[in-house]
Every structure is written in structure tokens, then in C-alpha cells.
Backbone as a chain_set.jsonl record, in Angstrom:
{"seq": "XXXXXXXXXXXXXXXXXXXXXXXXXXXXXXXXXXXXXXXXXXXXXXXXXXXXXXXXXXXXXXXXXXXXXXXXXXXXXXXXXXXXXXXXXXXXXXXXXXXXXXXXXXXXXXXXXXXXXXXXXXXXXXXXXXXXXXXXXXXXXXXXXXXXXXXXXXX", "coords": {"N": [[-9.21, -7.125, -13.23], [-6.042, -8.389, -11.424], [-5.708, -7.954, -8.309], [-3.501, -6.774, -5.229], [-3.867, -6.392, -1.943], [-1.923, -5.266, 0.137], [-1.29, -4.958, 3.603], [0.144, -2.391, 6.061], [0.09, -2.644, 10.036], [-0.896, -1.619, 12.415], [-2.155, -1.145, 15.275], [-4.401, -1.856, 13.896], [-6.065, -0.321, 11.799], [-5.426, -0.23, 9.62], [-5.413, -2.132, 8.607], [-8.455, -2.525, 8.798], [-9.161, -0.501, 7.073], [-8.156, -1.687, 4.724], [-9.24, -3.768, 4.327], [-12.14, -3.113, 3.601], [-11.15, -1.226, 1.254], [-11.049, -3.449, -0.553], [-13.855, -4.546, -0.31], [-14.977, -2.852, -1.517], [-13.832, -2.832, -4.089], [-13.784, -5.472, -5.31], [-16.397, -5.933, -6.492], [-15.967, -5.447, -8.938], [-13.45, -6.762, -9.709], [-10.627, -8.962, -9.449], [-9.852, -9.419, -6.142], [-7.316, -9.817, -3.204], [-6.846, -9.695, 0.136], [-4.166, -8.947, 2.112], [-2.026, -9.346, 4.886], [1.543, -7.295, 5.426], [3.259, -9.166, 6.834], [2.6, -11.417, 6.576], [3.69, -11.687, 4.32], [6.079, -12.262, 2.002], [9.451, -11.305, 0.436], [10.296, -12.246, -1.466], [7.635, -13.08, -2.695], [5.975, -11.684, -4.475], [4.058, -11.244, -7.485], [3.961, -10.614, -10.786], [1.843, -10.384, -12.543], [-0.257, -9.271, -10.92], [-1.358, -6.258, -9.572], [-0.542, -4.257, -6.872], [-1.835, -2.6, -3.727], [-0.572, -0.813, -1.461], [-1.302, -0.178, 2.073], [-0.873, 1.585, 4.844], [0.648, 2.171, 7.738], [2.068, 4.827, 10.091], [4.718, 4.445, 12.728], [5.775, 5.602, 16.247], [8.457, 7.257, 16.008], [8.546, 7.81, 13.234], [8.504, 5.093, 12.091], [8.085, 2.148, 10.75], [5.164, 0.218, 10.796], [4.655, -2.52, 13.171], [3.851, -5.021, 12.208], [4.409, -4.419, 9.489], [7.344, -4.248, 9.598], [9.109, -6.922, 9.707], [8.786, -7.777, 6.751], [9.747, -5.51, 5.554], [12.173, -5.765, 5.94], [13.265, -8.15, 5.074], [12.559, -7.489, 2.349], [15.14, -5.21, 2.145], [17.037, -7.062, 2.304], [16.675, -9.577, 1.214], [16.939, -8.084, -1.353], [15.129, -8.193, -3.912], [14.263, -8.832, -7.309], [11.537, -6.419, -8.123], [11.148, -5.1, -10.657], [8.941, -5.825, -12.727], [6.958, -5.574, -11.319], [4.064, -3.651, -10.079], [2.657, -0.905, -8.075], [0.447, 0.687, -5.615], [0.591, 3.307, -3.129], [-1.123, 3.673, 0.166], [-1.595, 5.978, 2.815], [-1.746, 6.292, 6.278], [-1.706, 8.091, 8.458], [-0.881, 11.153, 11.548], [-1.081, 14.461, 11.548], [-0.711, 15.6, 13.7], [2.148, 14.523, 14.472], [4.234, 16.168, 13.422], [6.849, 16.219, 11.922], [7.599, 13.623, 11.705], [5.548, 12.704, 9.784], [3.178, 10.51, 7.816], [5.756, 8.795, 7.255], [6.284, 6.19, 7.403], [4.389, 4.781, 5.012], [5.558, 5.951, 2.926], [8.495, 5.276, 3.674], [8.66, 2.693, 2.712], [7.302, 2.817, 0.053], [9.845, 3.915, -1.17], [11.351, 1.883, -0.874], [10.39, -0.454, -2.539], [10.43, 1.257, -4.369], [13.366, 0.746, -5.278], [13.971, -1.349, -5.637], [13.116, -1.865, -8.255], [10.32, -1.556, -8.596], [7.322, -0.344, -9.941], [5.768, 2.804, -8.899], [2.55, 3.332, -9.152], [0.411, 6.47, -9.63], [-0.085, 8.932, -7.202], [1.194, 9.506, -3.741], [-1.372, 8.48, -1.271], [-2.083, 10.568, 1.677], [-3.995, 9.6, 4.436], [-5.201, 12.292, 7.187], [-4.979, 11.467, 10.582], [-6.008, 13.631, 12.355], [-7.308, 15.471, 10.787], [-10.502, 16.288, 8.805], [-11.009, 14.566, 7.194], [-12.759, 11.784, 6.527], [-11.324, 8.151, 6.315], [-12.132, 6.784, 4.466], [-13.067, 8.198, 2.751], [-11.206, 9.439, 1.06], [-9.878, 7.085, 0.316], [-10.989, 5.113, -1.317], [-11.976, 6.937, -3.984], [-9.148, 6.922, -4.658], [-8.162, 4.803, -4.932], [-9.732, 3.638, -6.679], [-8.98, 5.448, -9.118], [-6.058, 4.618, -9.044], [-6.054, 2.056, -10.087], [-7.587, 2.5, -12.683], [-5.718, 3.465, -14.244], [-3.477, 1.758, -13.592], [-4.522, -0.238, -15.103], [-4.26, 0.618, -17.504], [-1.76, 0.918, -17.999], [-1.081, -1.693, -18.02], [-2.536, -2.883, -19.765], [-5.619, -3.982, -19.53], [-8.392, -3.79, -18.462], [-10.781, -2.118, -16.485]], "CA": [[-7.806, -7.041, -12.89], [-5.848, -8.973, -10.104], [-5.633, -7.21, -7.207], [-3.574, -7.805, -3.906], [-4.194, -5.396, -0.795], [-1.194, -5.423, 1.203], [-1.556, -3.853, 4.677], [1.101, -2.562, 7.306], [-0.648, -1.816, 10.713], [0.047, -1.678, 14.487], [-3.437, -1.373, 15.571], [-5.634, -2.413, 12.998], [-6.673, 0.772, 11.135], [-4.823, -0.057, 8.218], [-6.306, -3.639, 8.032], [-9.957, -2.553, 8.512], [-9.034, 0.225, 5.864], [-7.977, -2.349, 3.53], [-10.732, -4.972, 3.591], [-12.806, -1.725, 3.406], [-11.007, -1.134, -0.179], [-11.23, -4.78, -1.081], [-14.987, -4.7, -0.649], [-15.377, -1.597, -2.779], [-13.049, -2.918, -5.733], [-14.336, -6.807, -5.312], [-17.204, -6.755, -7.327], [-15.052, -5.616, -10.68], [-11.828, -7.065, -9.827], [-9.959, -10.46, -8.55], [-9.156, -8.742, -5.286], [-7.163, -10.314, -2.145], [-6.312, -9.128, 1.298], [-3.047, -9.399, 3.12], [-1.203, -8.374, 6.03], [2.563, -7.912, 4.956], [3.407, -9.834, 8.175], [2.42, -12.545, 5.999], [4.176, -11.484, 2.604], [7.532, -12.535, 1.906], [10.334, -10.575, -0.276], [10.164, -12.925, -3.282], [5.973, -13.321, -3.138], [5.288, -10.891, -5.223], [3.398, -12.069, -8.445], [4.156, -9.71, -11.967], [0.395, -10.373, -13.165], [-1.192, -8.846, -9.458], [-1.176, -5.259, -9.033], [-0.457, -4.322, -5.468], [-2.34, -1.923, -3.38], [-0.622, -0.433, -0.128], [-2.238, 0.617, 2.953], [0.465, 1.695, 5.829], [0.447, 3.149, 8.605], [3.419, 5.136, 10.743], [4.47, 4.578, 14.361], [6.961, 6.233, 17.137], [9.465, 8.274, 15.467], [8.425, 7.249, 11.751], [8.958, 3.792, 11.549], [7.246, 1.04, 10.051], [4.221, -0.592, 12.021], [5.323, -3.84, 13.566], [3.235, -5.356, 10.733], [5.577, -4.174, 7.768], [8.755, -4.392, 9.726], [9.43, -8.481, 8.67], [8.771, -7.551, 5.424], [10.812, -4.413, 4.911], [13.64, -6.085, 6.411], [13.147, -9.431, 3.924], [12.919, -6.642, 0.864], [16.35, -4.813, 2.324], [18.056, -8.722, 2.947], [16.859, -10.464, 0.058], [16.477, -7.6, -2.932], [14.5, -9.27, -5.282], [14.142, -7.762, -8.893], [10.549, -6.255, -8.757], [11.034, -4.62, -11.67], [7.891, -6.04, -13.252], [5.805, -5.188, -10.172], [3.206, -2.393, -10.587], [1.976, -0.976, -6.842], [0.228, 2.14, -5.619], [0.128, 3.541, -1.649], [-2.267, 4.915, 0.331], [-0.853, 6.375, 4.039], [-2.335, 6.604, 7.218], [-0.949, 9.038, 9.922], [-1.353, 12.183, 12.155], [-0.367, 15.691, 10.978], [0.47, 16.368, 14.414], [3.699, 14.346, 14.515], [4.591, 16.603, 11.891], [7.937, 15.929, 11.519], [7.424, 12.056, 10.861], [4.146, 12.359, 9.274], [3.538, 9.512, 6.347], [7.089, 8.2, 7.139], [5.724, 4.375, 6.73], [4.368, 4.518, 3.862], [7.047, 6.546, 2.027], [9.759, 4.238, 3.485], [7.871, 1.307, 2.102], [6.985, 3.342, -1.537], [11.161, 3.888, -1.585], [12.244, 0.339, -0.714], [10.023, -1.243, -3.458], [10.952, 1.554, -5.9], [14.678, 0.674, -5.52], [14.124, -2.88, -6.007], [12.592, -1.804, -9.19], [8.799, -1.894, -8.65], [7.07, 1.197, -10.501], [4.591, 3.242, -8.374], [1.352, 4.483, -10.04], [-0.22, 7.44, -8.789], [0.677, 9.877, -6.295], [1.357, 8.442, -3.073], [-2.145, 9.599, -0.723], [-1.974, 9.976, 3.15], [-4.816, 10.311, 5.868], [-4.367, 12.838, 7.95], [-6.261, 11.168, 11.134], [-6.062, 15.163, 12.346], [-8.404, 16.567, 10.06], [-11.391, 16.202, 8.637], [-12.284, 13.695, 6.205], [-12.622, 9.873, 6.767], [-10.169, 7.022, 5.426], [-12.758, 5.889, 3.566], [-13.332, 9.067, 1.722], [-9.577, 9.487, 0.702], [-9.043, 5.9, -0.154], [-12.012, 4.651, -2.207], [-11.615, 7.371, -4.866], [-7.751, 7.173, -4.774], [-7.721, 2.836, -5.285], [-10.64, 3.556, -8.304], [-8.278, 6.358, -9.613], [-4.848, 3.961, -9.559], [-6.969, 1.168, -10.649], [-7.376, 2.565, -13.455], [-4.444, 3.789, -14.268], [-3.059, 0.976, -13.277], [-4.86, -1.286, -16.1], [-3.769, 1.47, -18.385], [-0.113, 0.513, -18.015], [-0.524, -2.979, -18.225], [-3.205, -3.211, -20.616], [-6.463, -4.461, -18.938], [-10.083, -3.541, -18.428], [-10.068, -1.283, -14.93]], "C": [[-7.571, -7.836, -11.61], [-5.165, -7.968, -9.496], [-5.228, -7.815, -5.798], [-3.462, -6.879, -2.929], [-3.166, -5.49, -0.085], [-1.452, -4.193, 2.464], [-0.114, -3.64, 5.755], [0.423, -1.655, 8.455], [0.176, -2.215, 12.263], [-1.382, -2.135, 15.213], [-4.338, -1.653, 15.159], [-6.361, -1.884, 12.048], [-6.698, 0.289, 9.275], [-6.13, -1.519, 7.282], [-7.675, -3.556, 7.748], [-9.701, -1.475, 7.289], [-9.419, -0.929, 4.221], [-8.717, -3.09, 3.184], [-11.69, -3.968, 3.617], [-12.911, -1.506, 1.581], [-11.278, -2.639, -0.881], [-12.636, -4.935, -1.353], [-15.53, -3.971, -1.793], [-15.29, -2.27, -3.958], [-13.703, -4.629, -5.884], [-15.331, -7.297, -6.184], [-16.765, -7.027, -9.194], [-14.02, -6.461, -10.733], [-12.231, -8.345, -8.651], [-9.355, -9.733, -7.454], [-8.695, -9.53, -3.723], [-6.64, -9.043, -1.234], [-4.985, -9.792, 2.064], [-2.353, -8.362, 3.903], [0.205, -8.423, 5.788], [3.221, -8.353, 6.255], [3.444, -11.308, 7.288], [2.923, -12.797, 4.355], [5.445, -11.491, 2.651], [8.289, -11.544, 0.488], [10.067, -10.929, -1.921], [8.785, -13.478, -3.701], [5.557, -12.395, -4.288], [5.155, -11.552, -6.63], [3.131, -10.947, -9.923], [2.411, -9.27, -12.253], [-0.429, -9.708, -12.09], [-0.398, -7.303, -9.752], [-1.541, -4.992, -7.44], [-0.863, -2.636, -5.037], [-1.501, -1.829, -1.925], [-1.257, 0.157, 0.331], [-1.192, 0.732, 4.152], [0.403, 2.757, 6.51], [2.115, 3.652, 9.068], [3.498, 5.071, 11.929], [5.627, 5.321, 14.378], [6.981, 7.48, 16.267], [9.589, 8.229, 13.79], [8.203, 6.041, 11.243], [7.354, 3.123, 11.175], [6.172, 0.449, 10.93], [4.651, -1.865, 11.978], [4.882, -4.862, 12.49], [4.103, -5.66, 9.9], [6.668, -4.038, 8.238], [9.723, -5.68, 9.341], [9.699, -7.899, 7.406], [9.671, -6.798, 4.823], [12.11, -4.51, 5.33], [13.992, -7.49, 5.336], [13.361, -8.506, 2.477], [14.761, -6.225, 0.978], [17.675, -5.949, 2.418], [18.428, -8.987, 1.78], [17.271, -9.54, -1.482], [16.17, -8.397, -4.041], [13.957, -8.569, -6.081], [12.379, -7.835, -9.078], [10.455, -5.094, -9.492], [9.616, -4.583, -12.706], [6.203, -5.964, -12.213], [4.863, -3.378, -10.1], [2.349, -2.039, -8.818], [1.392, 0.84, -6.818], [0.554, 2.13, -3.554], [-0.406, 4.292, -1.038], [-1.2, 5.052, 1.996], [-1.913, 6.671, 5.095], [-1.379, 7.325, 8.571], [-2.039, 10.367, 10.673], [-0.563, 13.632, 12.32], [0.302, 15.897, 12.408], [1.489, 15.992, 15.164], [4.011, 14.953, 13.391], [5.885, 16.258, 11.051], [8.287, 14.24, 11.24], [6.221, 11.155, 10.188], [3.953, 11.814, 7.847], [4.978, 8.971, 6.274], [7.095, 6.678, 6.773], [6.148, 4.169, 5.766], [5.6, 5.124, 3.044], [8.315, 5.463, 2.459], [9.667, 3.375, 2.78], [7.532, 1.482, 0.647], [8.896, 3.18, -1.783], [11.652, 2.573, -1.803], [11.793, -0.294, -1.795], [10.524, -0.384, -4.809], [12.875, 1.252, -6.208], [15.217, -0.488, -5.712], [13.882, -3.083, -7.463], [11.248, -1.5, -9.676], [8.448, -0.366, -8.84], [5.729, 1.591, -9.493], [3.818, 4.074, -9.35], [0.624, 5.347, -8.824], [0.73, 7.834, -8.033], [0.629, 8.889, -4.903], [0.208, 9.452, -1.667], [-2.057, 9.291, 0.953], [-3.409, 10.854, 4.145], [-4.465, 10.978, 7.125], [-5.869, 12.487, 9.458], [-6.374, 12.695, 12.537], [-7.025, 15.891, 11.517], [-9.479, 15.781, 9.472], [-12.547, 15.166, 8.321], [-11.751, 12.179, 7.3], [-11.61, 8.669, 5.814], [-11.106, 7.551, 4.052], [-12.893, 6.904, 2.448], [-12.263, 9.771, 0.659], [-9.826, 8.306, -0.206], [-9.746, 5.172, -1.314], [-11.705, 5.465, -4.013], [-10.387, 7.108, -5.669], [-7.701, 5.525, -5.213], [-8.467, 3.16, -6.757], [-9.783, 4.393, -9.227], [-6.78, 5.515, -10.255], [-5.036, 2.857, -10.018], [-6.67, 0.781, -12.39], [-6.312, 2.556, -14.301], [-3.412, 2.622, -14.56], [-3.18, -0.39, -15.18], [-4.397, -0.314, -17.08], [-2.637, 0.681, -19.005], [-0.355, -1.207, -18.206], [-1.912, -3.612, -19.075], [-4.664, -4.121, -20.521], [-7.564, -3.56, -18.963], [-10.222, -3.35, -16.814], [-11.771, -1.786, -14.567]], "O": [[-8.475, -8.032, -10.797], [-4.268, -7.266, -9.964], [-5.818, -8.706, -5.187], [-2.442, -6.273, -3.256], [-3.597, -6.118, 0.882], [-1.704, -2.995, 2.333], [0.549, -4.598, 6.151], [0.162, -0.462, 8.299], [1.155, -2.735, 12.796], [-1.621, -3.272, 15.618], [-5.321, -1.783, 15.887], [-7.19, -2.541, 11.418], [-7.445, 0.389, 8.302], [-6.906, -1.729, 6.35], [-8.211, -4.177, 6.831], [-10.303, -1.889, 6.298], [-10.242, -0.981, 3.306], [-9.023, -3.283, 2.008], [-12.613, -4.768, 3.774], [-13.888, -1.542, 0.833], [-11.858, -2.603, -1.966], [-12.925, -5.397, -2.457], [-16.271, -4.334, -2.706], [-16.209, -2.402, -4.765], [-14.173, -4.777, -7.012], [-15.414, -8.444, -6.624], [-16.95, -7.861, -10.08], [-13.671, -6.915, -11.823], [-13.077, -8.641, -7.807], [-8.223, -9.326, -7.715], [-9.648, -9.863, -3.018], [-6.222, -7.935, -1.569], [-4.902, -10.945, 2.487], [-2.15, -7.157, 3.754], [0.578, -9.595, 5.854], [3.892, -7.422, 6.699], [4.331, -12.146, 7.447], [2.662, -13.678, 3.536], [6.004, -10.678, 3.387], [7.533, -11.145, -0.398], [9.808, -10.326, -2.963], [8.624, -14.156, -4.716], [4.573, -12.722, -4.95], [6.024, -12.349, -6.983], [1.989, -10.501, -10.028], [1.912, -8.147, -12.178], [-1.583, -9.565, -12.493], [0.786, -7.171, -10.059], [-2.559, -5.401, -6.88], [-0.453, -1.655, -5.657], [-1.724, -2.769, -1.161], [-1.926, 1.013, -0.249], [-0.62, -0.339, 4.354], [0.192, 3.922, 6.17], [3.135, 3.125, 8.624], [2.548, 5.533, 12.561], [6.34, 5.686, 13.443], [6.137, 8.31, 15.927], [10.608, 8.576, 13.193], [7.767, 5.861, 10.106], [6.169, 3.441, 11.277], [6.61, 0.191, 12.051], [5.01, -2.38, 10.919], [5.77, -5.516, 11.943], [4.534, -6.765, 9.568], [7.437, -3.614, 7.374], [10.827, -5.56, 8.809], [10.836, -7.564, 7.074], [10.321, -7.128, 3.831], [13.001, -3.672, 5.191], [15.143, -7.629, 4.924], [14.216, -8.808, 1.644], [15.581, -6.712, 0.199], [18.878, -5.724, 2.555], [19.519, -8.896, 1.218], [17.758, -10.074, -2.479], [16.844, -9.058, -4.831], [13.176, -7.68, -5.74], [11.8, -8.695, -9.741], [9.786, -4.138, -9.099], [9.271, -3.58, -13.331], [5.007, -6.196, -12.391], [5.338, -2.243, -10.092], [1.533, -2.859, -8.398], [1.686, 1.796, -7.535], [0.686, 1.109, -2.88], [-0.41, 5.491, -1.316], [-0.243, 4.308, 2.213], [-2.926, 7.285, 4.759], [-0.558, 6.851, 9.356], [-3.246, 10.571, 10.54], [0.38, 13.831, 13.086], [1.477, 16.247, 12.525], [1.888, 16.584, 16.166], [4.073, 14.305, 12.347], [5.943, 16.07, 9.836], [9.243, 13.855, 10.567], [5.95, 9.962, 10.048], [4.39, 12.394, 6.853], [5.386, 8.692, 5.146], [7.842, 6.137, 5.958], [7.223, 3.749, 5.338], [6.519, 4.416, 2.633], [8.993, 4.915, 1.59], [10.631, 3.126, 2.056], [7.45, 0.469, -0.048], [9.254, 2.315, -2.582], [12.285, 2.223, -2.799], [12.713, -0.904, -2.34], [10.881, -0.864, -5.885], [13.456, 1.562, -7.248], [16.397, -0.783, -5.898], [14.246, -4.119, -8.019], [10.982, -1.238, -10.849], [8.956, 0.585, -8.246], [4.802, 0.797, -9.339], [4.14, 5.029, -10.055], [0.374, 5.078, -7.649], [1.904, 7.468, -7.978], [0.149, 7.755, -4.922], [0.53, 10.532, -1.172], [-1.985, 8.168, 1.452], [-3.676, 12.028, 4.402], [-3.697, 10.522, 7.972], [-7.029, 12.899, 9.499], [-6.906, 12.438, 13.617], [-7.405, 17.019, 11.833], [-9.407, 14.561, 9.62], [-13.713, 14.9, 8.611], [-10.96, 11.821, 8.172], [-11.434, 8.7, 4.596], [-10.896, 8.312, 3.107], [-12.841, 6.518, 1.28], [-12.536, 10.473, -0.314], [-9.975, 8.498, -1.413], [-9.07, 4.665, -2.21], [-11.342, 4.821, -4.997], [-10.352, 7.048, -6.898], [-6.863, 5.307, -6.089], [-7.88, 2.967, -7.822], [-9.869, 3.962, -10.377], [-6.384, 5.612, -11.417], [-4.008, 2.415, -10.532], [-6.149, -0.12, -13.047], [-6.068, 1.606, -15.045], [-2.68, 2.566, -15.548], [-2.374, -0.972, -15.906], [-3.842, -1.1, -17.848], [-2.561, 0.05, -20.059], [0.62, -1.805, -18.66], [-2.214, -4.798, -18.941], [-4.847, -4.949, -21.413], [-7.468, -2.514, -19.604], [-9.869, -4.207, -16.003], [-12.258, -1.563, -13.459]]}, "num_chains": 1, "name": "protein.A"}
């Protein structure tokens, strides 16, 4: 399957997350890495399933990262209707009250452009226990699948 990693980070978590998942999924799959800093509104590519990784700053918002971007989606709206994505979340339970706000802004904006999310949408809580890696690995092999399900591929 083609695979494209988008990341939104502030400090870098997200990014080492994501070439993290890229290595995992790399040896089955056509898999790239990007920072959406570097991903434009109308890039998106029907045949690529898209992997978020997103973090939350301040008061909820977007990491400086995915703020271009989610302002180019809200400008331009461009019909990804035929776009297939999943997202993973990175935060800290104890902003509780804007905890996973990122990613969820960033899961809404693409689903209202059209773009279908697979899977549930999973968030690290960097408050408790486990490790990214132990969240995110399962959860990419899980929508992966899934993923090739829906669009008829070999996961």
C-alpha cells in the first residue's frame, strides 16, 4: 500500500513518532514522511492513504507545524472526498480541558472537506504510562489494514 505520514509538531515528538511509524510499516508498504508545514491543501493524492501524527499546544491549538496547513484546508476547501486518512494524537491528560484538541481539529477539518477517517482516532497521553511507540505501532498496523480493506489492497 502507499503510505504518506503526515506530522504536526512544535517540538519534534510528533516527527520522531512518525519516522518511528514509517520504519515499522516500510518494509510492507510504499511509505513516506512529511511534515504538514510542507503539505499543501490540494497535495493530497486519492491512491496514498494518509497517516496523522499531531500534537496539541497552549490552549488546544494546532502545533505551529499544522497551522499553514489547516489554514490552506479552511481557505482553499478542496474536495477530499476520495481521501482515506487515520490519526494518531499526542498530548497531556493534565491540560484536561484541551486534551487531543490538535488532532481532533485536524480529524474535523479533513472530514468536512470530505476525507473519510478509518479507525478510531488514538491519543498519547504523555501523563501516563505507556510509550508512543506502544500506542502507535499497533494502532497504524490496525488502520493499515483496515485501511486496504476499504480500498481493496493487500495490508
Amino acid at each position: 500500500m502507499k503510505i504518506t505520514i503526515l506530522y504536526g509538531t512544535e517540538t519534534g515528538n510528533a516527527e520522531m513518532l512518525a519516522e518511528d511509524i514509517q520504519a515499522e510499516l516500510e518494509g510492507d508498504h510504499e511509505v513516506d514522511c512529511l511534515n504538514l508545514s510542507d503539505m499543501g491543501a490540494g497535495d493530497f493524492d486519492p491512491s496514498r492513504f494518509y497517516l496523522l501524527v499531531c500534537s496539541t499546544y497552549g490552549d488546544g491549538e494546532l502545533p505551529a507545524s499544522a497551522q499553514p496547513f489547516a489554514e490552506a484546508v479552511e481557505a482553499e476547501k478542496p474536495d477530499l472526498s476520495a481521501i482515506k486518512f487515520a490519526i494518531f494524537g499526542l498530548g497531556d491528560s493534565e491540560y484536561d480541558e484541551t486534551f487531543n484538541f490538535g488532532p481532533k481539529t485536524l480529524a474535523e477539518l479533513l472530514q468536512a472537506q470530505g476525507a473519510t477517517q478509518v479507525g478510531e482516532r488514538i491519543a498519547h497521553d504523555a501523563s501516563g504510562p505507556d510509550m508512543a511507540e506502544d500506542l502507535a505501532f499497533p494502532w497504524a498496523e490496525a488502520v493499515v489494514a483496515e485501511a486496504a480493506e476499504l480500498i481493496g489492497e493487500d495490508a
